[in-house]
C-alpha positions in Angstrom: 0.0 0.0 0.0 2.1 3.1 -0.8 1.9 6.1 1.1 1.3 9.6 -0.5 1.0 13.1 1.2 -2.4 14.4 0.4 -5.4 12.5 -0.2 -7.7 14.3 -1.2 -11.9 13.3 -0.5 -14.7 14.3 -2.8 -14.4 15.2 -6.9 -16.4 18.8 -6.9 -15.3 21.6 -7.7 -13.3 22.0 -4.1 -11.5 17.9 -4.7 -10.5 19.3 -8.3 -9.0 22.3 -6.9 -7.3 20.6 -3.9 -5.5 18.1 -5.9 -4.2 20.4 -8.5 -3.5 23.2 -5.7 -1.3 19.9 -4.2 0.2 18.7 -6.6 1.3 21.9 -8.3 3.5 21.9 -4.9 4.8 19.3 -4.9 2.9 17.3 -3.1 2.0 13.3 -4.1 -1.9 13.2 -4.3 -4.4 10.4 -4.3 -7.8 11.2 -5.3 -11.2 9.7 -4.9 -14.6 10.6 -4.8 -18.1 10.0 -6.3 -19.5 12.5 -9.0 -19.3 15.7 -7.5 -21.1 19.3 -8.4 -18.8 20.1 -11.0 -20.6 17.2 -13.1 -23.6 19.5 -13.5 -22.1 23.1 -13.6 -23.2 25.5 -16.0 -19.3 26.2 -16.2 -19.7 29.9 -14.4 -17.4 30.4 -11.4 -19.1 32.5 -9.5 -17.4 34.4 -6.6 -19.4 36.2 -4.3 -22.7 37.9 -6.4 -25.3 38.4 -3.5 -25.2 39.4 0.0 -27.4 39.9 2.1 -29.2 37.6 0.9 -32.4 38.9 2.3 -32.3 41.8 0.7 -31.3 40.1 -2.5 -28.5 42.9 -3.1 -26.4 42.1 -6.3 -22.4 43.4 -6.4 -21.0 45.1 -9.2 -17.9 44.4 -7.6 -17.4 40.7 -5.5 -14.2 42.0 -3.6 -16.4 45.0 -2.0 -19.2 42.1 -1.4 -16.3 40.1 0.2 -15.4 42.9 2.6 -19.1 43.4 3.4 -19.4 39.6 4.0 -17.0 39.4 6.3 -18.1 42.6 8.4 -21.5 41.1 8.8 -21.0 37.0 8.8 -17.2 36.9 10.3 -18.2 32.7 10.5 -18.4 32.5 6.9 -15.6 30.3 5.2 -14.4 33.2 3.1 -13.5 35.2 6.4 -10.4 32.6 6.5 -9.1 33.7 2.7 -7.5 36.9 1.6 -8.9 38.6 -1.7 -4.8 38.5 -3.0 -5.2 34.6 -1.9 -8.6 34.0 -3.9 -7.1 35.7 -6.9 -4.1 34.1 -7.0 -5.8 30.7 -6.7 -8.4 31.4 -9.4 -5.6 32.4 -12.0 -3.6 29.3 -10.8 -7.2 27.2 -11.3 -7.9 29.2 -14.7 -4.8 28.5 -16.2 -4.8 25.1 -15.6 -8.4 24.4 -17.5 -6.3 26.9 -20.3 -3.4 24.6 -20.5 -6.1 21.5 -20.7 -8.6 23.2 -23.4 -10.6 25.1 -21.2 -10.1 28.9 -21.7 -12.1 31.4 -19.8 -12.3 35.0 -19.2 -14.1 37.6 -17.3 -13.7 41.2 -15.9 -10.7 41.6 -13.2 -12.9 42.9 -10.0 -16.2 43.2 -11.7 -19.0 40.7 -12.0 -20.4 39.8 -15.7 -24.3 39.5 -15.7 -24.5 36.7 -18.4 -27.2 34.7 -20.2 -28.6 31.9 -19.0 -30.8 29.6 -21.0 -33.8 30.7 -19.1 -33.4 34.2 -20.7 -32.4 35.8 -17.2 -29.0 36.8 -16.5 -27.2 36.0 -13.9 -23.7 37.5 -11.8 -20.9 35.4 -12.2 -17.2 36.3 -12.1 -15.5 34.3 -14.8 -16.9 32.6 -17.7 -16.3 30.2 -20.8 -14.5 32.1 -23.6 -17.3 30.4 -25.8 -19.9 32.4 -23.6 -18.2 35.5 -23.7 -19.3 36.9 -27.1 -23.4 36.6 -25.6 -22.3 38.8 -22.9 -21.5 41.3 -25.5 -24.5 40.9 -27.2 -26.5 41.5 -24.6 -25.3 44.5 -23.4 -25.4 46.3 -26.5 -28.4 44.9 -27.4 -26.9 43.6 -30.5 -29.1 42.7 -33.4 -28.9 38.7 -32.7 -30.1 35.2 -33.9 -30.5 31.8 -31.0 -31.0 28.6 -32.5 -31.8 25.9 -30.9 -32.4 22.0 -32.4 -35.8 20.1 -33.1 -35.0 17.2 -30.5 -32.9 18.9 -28.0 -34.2 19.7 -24.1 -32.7 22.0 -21.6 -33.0 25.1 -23.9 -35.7 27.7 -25.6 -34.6 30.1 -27.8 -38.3 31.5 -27.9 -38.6 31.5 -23.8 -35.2 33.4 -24.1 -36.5 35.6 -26.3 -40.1 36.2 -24.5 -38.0 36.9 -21.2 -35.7 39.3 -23.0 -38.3 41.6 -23.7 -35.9 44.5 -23.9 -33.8 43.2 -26.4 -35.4 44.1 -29.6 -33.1 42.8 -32.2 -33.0 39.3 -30.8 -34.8 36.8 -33.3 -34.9 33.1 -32.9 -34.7 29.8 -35.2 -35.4 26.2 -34.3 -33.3 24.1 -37.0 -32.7 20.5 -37.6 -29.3 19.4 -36.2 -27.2 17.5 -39.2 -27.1 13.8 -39.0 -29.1 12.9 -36.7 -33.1 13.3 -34.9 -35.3 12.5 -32.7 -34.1 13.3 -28.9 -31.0 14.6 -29.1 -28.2 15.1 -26.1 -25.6 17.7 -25.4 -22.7 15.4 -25.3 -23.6 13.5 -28.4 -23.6 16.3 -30.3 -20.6 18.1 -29.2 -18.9 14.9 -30.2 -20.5 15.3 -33.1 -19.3 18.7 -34.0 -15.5 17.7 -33.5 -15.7 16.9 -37.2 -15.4 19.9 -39.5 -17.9 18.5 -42.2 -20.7 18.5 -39.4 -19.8 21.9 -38.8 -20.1 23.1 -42.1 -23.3 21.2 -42.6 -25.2 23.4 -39.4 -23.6 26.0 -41.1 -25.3 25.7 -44.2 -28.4 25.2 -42.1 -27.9 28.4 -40.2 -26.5 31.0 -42.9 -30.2 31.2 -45.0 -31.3 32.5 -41.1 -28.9 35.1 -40.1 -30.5 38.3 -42.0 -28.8 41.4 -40.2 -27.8 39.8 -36.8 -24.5 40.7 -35.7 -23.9 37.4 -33.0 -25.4 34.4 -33.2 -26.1 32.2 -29.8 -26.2 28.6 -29.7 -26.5 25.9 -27.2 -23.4 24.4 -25.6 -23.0 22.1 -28.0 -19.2 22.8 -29.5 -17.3 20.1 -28.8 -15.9 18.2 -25.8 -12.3 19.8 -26.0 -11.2 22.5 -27.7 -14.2 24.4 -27.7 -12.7 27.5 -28.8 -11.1 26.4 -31.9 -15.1 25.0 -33.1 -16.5 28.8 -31.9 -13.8 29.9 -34.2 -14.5 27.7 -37.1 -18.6 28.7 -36.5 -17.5 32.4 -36.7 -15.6 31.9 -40.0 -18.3 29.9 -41.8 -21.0 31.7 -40.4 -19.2 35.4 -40.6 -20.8 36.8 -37.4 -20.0 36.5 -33.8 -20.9 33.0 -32.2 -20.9 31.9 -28.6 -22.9 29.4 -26.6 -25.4 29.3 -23.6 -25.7 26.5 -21.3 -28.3 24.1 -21.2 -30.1 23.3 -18.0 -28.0 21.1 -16.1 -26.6 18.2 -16.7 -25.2 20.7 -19.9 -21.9 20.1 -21.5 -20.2 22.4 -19.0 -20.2 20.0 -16.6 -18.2 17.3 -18.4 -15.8 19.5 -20.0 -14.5 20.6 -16.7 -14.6 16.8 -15.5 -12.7 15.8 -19.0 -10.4 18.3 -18.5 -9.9 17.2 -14.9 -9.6 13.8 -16.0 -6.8 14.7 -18.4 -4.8 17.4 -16.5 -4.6 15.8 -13.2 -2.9 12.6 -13.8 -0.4 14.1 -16.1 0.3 16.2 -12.9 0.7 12.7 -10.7 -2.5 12.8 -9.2 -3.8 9.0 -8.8 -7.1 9.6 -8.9 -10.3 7.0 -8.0 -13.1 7.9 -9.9 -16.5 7.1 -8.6 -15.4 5.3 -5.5 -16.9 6.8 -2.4 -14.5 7.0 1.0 -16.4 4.2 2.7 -13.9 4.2 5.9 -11.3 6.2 7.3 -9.3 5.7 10.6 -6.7 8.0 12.4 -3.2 6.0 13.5 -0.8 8.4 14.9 -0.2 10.7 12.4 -1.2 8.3 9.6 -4.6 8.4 7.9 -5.6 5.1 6.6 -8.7 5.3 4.1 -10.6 2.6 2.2 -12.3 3.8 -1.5 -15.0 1.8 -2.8 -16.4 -1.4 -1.2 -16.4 -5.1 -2.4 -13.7 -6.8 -4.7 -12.6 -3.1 -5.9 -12.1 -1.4 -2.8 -8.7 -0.1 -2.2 -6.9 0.8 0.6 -4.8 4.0 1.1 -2.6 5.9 3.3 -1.5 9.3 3.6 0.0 11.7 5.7 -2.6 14.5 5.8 -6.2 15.1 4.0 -8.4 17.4 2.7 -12.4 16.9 3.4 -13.7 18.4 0.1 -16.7 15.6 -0.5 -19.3 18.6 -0.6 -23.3 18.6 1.4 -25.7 16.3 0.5 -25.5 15.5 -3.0 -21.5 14.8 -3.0 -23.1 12.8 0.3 -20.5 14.2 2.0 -23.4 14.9 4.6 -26.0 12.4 5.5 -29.5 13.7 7.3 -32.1 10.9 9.1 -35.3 12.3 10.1 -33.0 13.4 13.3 -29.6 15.1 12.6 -27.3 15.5 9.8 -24.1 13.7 10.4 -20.6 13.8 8.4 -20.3 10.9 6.6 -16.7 9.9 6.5 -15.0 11.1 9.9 -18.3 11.8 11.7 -17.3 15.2 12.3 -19.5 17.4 14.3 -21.6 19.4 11.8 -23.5 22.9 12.9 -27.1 22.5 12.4 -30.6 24.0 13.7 -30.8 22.3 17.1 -34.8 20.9 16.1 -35.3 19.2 12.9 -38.2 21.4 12.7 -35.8 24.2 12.0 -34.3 22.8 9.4 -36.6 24.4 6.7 -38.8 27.5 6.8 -42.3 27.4 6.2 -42.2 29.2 2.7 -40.5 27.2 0.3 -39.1 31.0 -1.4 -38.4 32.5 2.1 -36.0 35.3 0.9 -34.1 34.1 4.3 -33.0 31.0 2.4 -33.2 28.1 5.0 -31.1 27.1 7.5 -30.3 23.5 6.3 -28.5 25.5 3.8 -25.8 26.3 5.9 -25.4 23.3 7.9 -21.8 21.8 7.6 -18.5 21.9 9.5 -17.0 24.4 12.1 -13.5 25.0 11.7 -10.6 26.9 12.5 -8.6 29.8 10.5 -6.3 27.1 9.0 -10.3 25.3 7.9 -9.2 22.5 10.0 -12.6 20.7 11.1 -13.6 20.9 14.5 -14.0 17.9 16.9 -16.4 17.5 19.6 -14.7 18.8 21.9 -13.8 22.3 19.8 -10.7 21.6 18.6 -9.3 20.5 15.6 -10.1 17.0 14.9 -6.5 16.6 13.7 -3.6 18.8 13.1 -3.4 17.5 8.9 -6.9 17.4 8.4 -9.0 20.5 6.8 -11.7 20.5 4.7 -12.8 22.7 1.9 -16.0 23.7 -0.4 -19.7 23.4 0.0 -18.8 21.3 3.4 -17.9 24.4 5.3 -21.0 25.6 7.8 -22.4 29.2 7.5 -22.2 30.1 3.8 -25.3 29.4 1.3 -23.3 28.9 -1.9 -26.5 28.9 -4.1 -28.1 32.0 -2.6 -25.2 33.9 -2.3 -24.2 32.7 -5.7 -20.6 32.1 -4.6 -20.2 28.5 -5.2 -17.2 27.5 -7.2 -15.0 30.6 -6.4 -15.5 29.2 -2.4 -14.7 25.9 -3.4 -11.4 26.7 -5.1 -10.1 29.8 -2.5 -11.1 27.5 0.2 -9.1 24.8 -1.4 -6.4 26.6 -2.2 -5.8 27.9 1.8 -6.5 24.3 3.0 -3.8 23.1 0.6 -1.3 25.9 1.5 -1.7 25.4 5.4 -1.1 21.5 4.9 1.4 21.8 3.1 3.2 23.6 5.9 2.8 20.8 8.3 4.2 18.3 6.3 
């Protein structure tokens, strides 16, 4: 059984981050986890968009937000992270999805209000360079043709439209996608549109459409990899300004992040274990001994400190009975409503949110997790992403950026005590 220096539990956006944050130092990194929340992004990294969220206040700028944050929830994970730390690790994170295929963009210190396939707009912080052009559009107002596909869910063109009253020049086309019908699928057809023939085929479909529009939208369909090299092709065939809007999840965001992931961290020496749950962990000294996986394929590793990344309830990094919610590989205290009844508010849209939504793990400034007894479980453990208690990543539309600045300090505080 050999011994590594990081492992690294749960495959979100917060496990991603950790193991390249890890490994980038140095550090020998085993992986595993189940399919995490980066599987169904929409591929926006937001970093802090709304607070308070009562009042539903929306930043311009996520570093003033931050400051404001920390002045009225000093709890919340981000109170633990510097802004020069959360920039640093997002250009670190962004490069690396660069260097794999992945480029994105955004405004340094602004937040970018872009499309979503609902027609609203939402704050995010970075974006898909295949986005980027829609952003455009819609703030000029930009005479514009969507398309969507005959077959395809997740996506309206003419429910965009309707919402995006004030947006005049925006038409919209429903076309056959080439080669193939009936219900189609996002990752099928970015597949698909790897081959240049299929992309002058939905070119020639498109082309008769595009009257005076200046950008035209489509659904995230362009490829696995490379996406920007297919936007570019699209622009040249089509002449006019293309970009892509997420489905509704699961979109192809979601599995270009993982595919990136997938290539970029093993040629880094990550070992990864994909889809094998952490079904048992025990403390021996200063030796962490874990077992992935259950059955014939189980394995068994050890590692001289960890990072707790395996996210709430859908990474089932929590688990809830009809009594408490629980931690589900160390059983780690978790801060909760006292009374189950507390757990949710009696109006499903309560602008308070509800307080489930916070539930996770107390935790030092070095986001070591807290034992029963107050103080850190263990001097190498520290844990990272939607685990943390006291932040509602969904409300406060703050998700990934948390995950990878909470990574990134968890990661830099271990690796001084190695």
């Amino acid at each position: 059984m050999k011994t590594y220096d990081v492992m690294v539990i749960g495959s979100g956006f917060a496990g991603m981050a950790a193991s390249l944050f890890a490994a980038k130092r140095g550090l020998s990194v085993v992986q595993a986890g189940g399919t995490g929340g980066i599987d169904f992004s929409t591929g926006f990294i937001d970093l802090m968009a709304v607070h308070p969220v009562v009042e539903q206040r929306v930043w311009e700028d996520p570093f003033a937000a931050l400051a404001a944050l920390r002045r009225d929830l000093p709890l919340h994970p981000y109170a633990h992270v510097a802004d020069d730390e959360i920039g640093a690790a997002l250009k670190e994170f962004t490069a690396f999805l660069g260097d794999n295929g992945l480029c994105y963009t955004g405004r340094p210190g602004r937040n970018t209000l872009a499309l979503t396939s609902a027609g609203t707009v939402k704050p995010t912080y970075l974006l898909p360079c295949s986005a980027w052009g829609g952003v455009e559009a819609l703030e000029d107002k930009a005479p514009t043709l969507l398309v969507d596909f005959h077959g395809l869910k997740g996506i309206s063109a003419r429910q965009i439209a309707e919402v995006r009253a004030d947006w005049p020049g925006l038409r919209t086309a429903r076309v056959r996608f080439p080669g193939m019908g009936g219900e189609l699928y996002p990752e099928h057809m970015a597949w698909s549109m790897a081959d240049q023939a299929r992309r002058t085929e939905l070119a020639e479909v498109v082309r008769p459409l595009l009257g005076d529009a200046r950008f035209v939208g489509f659904p995230a369909i362009f490829g696995m990899t490379d996406t920007m090299a297919v936007v570019g092709h699209m622009e040249e065939l089509l002449g006019r300004r293309v970009f892509e809007i997420p489905t509704l999840p699961p979109s192809i965001a979601g599995p270009r992040l993982r595919a990136a992931f997938d290539r970029g961290l093993p040629a880094l020496g990550v070992r990864t274990y994909t889809q094998k749950l952490v079904s048992a962990a025990e403390v021996s000294g200063e030796m962490f001994h874990f077992t992935a996986g259950s059955g014939s394929t189980a394995v068994r590793i050890a590692a001289r400190g960890a990072v707790l990344a395996s996210g709430r309830f859908f990474g089932k990094g929590l688990k809830a009975d009809r009594h408490a919610v629980r931690e589900a590989v160390f059983d780690l205290p978790v801060s909760q409503p006292e009374k189950r009844e507390d757990w949710h508010r009696a109006e499903f849209f309560d602008p308070r949110g509800h307080e489930i939504n916070q539930a996770g793990l107390e935790t030092d400034a070095a986001l070591r997790p807290l034992g029963a007894d107050g103080r850190p479980f263990h001097p190498r453990l520290h844990a990272a992403g939607a685990i943390l208690a006291h932040q509602d990543w969904m409300r406060m539309k703050c998700g990934a950026g948390l995950a990878i600045a909470t990574a990134c300090r968890a990661v830099r505080e271990l690796s001084q005590n190695l």
